[in-house]
N, CA, C and O of each residue as an XYZ file, in Angstrom:
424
protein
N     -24.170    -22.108     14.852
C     -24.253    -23.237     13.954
C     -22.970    -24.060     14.028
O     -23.127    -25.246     14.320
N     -21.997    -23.721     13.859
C     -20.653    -23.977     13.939
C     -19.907    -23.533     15.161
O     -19.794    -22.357     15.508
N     -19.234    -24.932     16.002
C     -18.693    -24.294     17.237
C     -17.369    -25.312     17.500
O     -17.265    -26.230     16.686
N     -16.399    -25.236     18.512
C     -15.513    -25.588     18.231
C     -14.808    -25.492     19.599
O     -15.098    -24.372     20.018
N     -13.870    -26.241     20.678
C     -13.581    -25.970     21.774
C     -12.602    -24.770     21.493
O     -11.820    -24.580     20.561
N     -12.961    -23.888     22.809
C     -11.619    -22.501     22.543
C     -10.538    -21.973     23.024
O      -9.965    -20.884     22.978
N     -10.243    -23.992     23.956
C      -8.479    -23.616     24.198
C      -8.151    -23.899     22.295
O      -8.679    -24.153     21.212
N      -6.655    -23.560     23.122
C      -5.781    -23.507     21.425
C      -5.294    -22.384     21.167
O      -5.747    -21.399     21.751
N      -4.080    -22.233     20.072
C      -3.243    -21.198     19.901
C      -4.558    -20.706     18.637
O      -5.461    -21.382     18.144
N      -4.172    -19.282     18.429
C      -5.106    -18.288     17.538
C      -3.828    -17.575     16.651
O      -2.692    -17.166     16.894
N      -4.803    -17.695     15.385
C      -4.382    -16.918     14.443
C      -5.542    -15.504     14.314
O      -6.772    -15.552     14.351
N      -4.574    -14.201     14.144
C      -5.626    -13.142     13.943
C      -5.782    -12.664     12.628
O      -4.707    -12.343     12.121
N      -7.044    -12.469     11.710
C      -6.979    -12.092     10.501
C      -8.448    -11.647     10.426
O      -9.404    -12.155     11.012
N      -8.437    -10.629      9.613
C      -9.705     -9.690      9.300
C     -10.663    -10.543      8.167
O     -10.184    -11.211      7.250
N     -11.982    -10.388      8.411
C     -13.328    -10.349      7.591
C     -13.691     -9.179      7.208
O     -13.349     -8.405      8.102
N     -14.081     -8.745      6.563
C     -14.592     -7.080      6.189
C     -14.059     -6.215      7.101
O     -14.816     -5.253      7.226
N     -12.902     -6.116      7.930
C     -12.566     -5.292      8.867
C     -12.506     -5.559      9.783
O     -11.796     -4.942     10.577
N     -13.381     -6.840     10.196
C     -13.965     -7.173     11.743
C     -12.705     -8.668     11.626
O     -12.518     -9.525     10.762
N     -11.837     -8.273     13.445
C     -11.121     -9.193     13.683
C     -11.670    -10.849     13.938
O     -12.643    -11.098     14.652
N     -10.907    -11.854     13.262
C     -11.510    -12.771     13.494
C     -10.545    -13.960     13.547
O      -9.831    -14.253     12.588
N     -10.553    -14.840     15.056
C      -9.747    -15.553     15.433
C      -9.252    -16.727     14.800
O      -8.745    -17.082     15.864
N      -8.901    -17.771     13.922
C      -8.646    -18.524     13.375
C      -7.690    -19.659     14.327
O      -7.412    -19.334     15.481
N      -7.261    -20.852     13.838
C      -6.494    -21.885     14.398
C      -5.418    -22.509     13.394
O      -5.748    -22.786     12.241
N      -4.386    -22.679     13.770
C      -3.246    -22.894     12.996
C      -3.453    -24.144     12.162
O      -3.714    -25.201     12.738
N      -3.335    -24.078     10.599
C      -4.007    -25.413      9.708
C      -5.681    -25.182      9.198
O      -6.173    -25.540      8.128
N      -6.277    -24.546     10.210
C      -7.611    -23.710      9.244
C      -7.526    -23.072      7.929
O      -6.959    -22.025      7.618
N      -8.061    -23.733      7.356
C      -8.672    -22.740      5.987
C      -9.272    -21.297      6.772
O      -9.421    -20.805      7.891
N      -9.546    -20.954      4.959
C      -9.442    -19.205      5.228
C     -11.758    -19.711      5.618
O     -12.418    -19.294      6.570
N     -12.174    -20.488      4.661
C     -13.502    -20.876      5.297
C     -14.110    -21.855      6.690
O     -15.156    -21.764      7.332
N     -13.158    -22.617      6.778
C     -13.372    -22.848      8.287
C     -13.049    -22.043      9.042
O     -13.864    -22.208      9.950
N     -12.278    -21.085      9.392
C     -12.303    -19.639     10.194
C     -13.104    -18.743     10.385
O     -13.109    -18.015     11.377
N     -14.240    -18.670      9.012
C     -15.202    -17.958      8.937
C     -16.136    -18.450      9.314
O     -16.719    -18.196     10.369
N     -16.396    -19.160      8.584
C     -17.354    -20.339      9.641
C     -17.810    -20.777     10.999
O     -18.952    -21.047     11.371
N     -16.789    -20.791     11.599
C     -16.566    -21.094     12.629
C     -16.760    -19.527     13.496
O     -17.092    -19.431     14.677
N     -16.450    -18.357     12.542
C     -16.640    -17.070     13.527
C     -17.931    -16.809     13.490
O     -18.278    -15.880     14.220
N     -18.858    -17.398     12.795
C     -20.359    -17.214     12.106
C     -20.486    -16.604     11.130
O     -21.254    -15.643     11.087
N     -19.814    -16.975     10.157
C     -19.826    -15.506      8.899
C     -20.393    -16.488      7.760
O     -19.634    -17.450      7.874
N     -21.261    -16.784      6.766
C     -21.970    -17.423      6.431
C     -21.810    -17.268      4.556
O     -21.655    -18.092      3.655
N     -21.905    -16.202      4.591
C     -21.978    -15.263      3.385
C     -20.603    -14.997      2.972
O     -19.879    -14.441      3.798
N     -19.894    -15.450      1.277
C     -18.767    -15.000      1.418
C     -18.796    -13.981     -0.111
O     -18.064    -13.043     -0.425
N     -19.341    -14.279     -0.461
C     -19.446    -13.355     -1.881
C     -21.131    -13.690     -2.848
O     -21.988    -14.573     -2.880
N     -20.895    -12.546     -3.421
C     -22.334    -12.301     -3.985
C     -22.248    -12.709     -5.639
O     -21.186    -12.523     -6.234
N     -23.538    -13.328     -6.404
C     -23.208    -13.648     -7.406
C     -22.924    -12.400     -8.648
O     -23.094    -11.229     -8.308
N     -22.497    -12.709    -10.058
C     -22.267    -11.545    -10.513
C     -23.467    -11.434    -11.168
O     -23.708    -10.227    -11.180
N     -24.543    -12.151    -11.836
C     -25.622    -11.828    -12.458
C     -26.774    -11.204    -11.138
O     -26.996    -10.000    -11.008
N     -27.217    -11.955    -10.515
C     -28.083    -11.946     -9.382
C     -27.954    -11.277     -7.964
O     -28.829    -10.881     -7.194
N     -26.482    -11.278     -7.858
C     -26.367    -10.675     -6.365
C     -26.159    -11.662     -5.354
O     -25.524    -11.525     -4.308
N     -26.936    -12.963     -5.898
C     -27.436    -13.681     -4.447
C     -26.196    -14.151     -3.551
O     -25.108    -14.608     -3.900
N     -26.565    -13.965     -2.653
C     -25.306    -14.268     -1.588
C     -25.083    -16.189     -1.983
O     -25.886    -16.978     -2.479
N     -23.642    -16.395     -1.495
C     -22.513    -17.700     -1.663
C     -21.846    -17.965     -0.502
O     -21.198    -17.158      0.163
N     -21.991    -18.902     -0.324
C     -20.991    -19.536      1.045
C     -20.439    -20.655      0.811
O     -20.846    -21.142     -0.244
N     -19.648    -21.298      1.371
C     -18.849    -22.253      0.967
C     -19.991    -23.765      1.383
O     -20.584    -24.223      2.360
N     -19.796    -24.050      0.055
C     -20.535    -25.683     -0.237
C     -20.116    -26.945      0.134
O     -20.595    -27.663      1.012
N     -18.924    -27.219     -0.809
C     -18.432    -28.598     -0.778
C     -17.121    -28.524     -0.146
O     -16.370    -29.498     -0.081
N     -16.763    -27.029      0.459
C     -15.304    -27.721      1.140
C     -14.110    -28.221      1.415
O     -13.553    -28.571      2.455
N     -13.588    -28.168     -0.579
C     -13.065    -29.072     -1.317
C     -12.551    -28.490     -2.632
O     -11.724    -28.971     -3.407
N     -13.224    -27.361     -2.704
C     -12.305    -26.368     -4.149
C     -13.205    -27.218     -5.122
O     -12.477    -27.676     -6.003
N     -14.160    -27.497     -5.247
C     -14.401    -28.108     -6.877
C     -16.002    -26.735     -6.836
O     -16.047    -26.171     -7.929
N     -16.940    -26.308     -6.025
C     -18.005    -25.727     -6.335
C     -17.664    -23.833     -6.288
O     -18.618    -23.057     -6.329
N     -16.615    -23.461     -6.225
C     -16.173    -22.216     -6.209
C     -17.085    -21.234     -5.485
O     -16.792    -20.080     -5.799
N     -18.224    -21.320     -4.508
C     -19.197    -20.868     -4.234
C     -18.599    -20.109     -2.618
O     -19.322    -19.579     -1.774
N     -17.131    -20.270     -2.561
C     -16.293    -19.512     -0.820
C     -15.170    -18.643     -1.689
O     -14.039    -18.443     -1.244
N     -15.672    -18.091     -3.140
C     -14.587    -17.072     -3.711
C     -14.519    -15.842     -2.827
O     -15.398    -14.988     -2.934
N     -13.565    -15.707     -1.993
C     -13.162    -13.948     -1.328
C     -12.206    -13.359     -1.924
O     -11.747    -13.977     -2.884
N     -11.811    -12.510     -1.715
C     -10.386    -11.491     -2.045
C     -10.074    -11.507     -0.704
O     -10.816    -11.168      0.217
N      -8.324    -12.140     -0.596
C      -7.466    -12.561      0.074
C      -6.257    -11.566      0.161
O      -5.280    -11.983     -0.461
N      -6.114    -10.601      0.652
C      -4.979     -9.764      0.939
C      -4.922     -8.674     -0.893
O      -3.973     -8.380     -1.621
N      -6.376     -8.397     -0.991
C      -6.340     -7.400     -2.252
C      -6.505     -8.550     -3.578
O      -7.010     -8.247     -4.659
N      -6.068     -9.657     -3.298
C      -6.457    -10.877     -4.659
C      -7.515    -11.647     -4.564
O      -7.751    -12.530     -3.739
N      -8.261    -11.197     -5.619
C      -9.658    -11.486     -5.966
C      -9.434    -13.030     -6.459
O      -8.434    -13.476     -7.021
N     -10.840    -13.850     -6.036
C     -11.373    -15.298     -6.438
C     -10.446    -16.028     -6.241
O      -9.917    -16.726     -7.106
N      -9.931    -15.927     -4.361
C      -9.158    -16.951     -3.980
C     -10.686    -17.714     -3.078
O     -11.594    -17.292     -2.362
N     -10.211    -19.166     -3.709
C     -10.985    -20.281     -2.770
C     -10.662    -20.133     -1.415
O      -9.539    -20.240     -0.923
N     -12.191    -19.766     -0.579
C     -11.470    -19.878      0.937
C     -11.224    -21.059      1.327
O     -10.272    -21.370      2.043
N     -11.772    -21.549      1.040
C     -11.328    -23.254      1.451
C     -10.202    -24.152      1.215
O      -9.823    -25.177      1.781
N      -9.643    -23.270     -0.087
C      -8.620    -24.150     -0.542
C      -7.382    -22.898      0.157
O      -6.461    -22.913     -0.660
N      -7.248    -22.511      0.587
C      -6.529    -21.225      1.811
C      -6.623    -21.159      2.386
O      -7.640    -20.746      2.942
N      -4.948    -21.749      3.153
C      -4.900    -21.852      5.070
C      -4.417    -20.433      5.443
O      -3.676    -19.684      4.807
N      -5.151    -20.213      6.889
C      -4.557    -18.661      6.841
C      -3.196    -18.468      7.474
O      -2.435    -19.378      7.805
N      -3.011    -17.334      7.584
C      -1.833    -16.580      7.917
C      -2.229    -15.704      8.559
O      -3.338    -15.210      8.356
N      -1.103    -15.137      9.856
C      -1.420    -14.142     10.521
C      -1.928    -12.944      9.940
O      -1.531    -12.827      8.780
N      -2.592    -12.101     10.283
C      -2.654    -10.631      9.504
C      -3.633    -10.471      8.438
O      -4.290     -9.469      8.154
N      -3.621    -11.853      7.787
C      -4.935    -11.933      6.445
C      -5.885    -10.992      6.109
O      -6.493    -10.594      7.103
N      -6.184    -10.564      5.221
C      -7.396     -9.387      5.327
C      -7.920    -10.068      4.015
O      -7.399    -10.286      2.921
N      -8.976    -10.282      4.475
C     -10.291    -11.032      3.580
C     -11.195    -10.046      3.858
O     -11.338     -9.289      4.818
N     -12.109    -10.296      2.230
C     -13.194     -9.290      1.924
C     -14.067     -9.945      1.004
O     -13.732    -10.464     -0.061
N     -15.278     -9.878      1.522
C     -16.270    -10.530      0.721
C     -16.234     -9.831     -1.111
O     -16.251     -8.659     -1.488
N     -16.184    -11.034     -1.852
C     -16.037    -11.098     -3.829
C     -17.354    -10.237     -3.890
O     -18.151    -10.791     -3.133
N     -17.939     -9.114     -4.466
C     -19.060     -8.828     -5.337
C     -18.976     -9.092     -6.581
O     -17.935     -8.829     -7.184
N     -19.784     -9.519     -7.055
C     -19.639    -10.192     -8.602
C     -18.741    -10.571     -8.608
O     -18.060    -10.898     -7.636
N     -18.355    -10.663    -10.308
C     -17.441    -11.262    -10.893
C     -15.469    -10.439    -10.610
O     -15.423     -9.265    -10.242
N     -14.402    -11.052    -10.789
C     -13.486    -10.715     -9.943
C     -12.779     -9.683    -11.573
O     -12.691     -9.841    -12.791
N     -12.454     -8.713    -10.582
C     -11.294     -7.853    -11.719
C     -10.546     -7.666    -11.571
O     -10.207     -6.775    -10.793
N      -9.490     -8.660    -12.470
C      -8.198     -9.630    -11.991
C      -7.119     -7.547    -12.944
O      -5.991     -7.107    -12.721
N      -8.175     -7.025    -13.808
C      -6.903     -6.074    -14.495
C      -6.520     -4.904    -13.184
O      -5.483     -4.261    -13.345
N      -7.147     -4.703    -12.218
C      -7.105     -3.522    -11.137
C      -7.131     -4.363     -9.901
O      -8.116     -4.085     -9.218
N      -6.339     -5.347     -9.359
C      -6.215     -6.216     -8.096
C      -4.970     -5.530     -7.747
O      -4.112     -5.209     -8.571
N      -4.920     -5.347     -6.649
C      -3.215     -4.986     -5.944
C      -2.087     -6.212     -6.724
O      -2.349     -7.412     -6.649
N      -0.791     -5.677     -7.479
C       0.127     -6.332     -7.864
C      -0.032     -6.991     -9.408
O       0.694     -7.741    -10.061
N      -1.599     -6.217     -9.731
C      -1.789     -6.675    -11.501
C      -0.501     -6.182    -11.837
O       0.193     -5.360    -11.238
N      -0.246     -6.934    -13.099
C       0.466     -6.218    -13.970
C       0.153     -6.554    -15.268
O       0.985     -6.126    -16.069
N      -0.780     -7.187    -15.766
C      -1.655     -6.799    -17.344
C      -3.406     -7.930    -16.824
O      -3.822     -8.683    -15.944
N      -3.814     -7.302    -18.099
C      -4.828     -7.857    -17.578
C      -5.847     -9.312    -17.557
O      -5.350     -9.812    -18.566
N      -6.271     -9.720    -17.385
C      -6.580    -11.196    -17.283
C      -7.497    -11.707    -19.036
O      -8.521    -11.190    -19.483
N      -6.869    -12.566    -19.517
C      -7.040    -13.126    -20.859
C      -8.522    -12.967    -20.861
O      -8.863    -13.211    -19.704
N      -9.564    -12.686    -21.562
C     -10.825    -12.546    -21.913
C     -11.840    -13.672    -22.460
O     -12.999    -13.372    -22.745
């Protein structure tokens, strides 16, 4: 669906485990995108799978956990070498994220 010429320098950073090449100035969702990854988190009532919409940070629908921190916009996140992204299930639990230190206002 998404393709892209594949000279160019690469950034390396993980999807669920699986290595995935990125380009320097890519968002964390044009990387995915572009690797074919479609699906970035599931809703919290329904389940139903979310992928990134508008592209732009206003429809929150490309929320991943970004290096252990839950309901980062992939879109609005350029990557970095090493990145380890993981698809959001439900809703995010900001009190048990790597580097909490109290828990998120209610």
């Amino acid at each position: 669906m998404f393709s892209r010429p594949t000279e160019g320098a690469s950034i390396a950073i993980t999807f669920e485990g699986a290595a995935v090449a990125a380009r320097p100035g890519d968002s964390v969702a044009a990387a995915l995108l572009a690797a074919g990854h479609l699906v970035f988190r599931d809703t919290a009532l329904s389940g139903a799978p979310r992928g990134p919409y508008c592209m732009m940070g206003a429809c929150f629908d490309c929320l991943v956990e970004i290096d252990g921190v839950p309901a980062r916009q992939a879109c609005m996140t350029e990557v970095r070498p090493g990145m380890r992204v993981v698809r959001q299930h439900g809703a995010a639990d900001y009190a048990h994220h790597e580097g909490a230190t109290e828990a998120a206002p209610a």
